[in-house]
LUMFITI-426060 format. One record per residue: residue number from 1; residue in three letters; z, y, x of N, C-alpha, C in turn. Coordinates in Angstrom, 1 decimal, always signed. Layout:
N
[pt NUM, "ALA", [Z, Y, X], [Z, Y, X], [Z, Y, X]];
...
//
This chain:
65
[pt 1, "UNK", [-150.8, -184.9, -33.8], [-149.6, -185.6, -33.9], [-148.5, -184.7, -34.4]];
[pt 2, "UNK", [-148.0, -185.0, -35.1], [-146.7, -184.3, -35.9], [-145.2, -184.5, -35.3]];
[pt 3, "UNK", [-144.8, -183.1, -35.3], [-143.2, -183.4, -34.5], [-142.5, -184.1, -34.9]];
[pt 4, "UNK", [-141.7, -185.0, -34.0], [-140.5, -185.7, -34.9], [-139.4, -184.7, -35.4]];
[pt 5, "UNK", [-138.6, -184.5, -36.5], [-137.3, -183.9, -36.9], [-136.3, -184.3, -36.0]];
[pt 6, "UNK", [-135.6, -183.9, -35.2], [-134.4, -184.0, -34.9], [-133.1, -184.9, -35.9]];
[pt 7, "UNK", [-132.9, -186.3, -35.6], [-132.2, -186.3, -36.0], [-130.7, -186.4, -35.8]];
[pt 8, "UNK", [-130.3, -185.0, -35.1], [-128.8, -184.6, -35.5], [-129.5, -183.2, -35.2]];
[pt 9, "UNK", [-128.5, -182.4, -35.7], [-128.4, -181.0, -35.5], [-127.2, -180.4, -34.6]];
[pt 10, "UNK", [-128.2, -179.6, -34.1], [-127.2, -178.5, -32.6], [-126.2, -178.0, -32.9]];
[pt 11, "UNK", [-125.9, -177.5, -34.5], [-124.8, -177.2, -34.4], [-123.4, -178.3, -34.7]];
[pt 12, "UNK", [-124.2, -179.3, -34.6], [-123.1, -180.6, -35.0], [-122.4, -181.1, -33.6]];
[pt 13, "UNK", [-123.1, -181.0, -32.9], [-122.9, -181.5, -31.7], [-122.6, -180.4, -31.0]];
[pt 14, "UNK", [-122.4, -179.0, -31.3], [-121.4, -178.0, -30.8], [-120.2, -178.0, -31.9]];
[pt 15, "UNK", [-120.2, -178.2, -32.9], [-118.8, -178.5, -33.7], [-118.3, -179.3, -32.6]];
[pt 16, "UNK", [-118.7, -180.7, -32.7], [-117.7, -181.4, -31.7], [-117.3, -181.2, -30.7]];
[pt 17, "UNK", [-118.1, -180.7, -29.9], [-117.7, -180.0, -28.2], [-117.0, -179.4, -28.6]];
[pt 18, "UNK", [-117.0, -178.1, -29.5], [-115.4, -177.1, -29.6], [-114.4, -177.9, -29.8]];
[pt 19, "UNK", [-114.5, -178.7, -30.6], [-113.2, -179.8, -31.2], [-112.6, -180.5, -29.9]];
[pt 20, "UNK", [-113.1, -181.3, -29.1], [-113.0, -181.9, -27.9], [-112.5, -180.7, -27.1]];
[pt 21, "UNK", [-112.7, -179.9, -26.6], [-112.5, -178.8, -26.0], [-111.0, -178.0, -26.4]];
[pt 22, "UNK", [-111.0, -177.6, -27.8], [-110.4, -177.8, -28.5], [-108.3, -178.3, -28.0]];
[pt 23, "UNK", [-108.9, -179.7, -28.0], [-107.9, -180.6, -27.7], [-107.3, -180.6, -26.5]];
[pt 24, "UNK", [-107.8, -180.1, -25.5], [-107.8, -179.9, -24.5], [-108.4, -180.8, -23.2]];
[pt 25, "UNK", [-109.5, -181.8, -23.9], [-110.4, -182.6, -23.2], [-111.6, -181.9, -22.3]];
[pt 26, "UNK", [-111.3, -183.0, -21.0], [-112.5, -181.7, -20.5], [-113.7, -183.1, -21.3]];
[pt 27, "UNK", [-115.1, -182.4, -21.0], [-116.6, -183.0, -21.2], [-117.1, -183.8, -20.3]];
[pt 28, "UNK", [-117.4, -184.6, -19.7], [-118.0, -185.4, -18.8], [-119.2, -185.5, -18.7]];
[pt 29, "UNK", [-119.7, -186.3, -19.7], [-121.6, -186.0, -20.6], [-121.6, -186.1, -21.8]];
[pt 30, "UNK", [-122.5, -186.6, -22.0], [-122.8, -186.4, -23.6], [-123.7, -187.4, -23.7]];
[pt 31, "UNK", [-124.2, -188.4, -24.2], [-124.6, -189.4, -24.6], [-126.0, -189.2, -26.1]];
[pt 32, "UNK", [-127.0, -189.3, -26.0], [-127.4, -189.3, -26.9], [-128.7, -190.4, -27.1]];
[pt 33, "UNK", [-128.8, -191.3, -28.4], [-130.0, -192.6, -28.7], [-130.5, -191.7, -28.9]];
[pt 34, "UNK", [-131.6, -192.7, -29.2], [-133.2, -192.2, -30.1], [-133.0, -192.4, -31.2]];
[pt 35, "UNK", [-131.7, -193.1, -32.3], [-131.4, -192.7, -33.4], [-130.3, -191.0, -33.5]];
[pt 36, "UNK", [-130.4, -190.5, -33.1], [-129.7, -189.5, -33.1], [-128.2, -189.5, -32.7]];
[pt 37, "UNK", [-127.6, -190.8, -32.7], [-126.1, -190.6, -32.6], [-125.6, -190.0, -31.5]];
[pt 38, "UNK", [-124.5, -189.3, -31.0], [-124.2, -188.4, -30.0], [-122.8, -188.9, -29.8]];
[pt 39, "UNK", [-122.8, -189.3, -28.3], [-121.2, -189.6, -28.2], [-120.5, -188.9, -26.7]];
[pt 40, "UNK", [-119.9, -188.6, -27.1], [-119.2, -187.2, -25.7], [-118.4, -188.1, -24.9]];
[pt 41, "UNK", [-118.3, -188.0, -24.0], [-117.6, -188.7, -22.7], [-116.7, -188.2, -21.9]];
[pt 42, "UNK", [-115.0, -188.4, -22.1], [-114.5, -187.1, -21.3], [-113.7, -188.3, -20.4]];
[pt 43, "UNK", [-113.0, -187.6, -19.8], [-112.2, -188.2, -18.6], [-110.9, -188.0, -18.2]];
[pt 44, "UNK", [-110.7, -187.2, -19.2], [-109.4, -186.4, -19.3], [-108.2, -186.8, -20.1]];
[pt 45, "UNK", [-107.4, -186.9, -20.4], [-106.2, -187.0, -21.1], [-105.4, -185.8, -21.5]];
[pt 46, "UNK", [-105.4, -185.5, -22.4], [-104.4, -183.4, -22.8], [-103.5, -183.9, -22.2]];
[pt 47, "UNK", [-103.3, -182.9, -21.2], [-102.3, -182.2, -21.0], [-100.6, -182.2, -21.4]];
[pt 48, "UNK", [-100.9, -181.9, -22.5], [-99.0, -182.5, -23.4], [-99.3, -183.5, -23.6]];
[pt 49, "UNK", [-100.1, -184.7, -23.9], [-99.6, -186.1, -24.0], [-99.1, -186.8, -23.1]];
[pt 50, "UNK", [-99.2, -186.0, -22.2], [-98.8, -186.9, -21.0], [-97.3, -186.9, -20.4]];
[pt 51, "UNK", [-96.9, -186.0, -21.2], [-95.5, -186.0, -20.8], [-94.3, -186.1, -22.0]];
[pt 52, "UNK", [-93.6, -187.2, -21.6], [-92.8, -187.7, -22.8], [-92.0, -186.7, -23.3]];
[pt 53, "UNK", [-91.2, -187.0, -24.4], [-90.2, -185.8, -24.9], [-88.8, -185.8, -23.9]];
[pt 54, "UNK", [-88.5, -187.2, -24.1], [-87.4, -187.7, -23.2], [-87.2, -186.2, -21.4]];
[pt 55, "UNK", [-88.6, -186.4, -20.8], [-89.2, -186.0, -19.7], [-89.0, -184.8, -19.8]];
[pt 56, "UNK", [-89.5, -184.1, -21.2], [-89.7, -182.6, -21.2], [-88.5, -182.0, -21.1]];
[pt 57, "UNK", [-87.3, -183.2, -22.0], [-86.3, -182.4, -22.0], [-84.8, -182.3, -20.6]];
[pt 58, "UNK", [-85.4, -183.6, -19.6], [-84.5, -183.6, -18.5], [-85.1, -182.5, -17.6]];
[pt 59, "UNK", [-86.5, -182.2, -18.0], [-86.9, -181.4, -17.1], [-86.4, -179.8, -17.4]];
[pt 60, "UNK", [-86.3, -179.6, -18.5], [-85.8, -178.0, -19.2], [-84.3, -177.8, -19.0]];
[pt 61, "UNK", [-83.7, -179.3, -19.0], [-82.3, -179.0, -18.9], [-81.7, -179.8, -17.6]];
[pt 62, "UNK", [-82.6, -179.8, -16.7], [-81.5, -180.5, -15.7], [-81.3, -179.1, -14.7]];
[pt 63, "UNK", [-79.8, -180.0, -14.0], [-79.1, -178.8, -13.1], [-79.7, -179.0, -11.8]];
[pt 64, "UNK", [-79.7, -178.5, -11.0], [-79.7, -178.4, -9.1], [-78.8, -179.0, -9.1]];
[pt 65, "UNK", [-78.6, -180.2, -7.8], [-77.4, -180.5, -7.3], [-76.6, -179.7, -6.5]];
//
């Protein structure tokens, strides 16, 4: 019996993990069919999206009472 080929390659699916990582998402799992498609699963939200500009900026400039 003859190997199946892989269809995706290792280094495709570590491009993406750097990229996701990257962004500042953490990894959760990783998801993969028997047609090869690979889908990453994170749970995270970055970090700076989460805080408005409005937010950033009462926070940088507000005074102590």
């Amino acid at each position: 019996m003859a190997n199946k080929r892989t269809p995706f390659k290792v280094h495709d699916m570590r491009r993406a993990l750097r990229a996701v990582k990257d962004e500042g998402f953490s990894v959760d799992r990783i998801e993969v069919d028997p047609t090869g498609k690979f889908v990453i699963v994170s749970g995270m939200v970055p970090q700076q999206d989460r805080e408005d500009p409005l937010d950033k900026w009462i926070r940088t400039h507000a005074t102590a009472p």
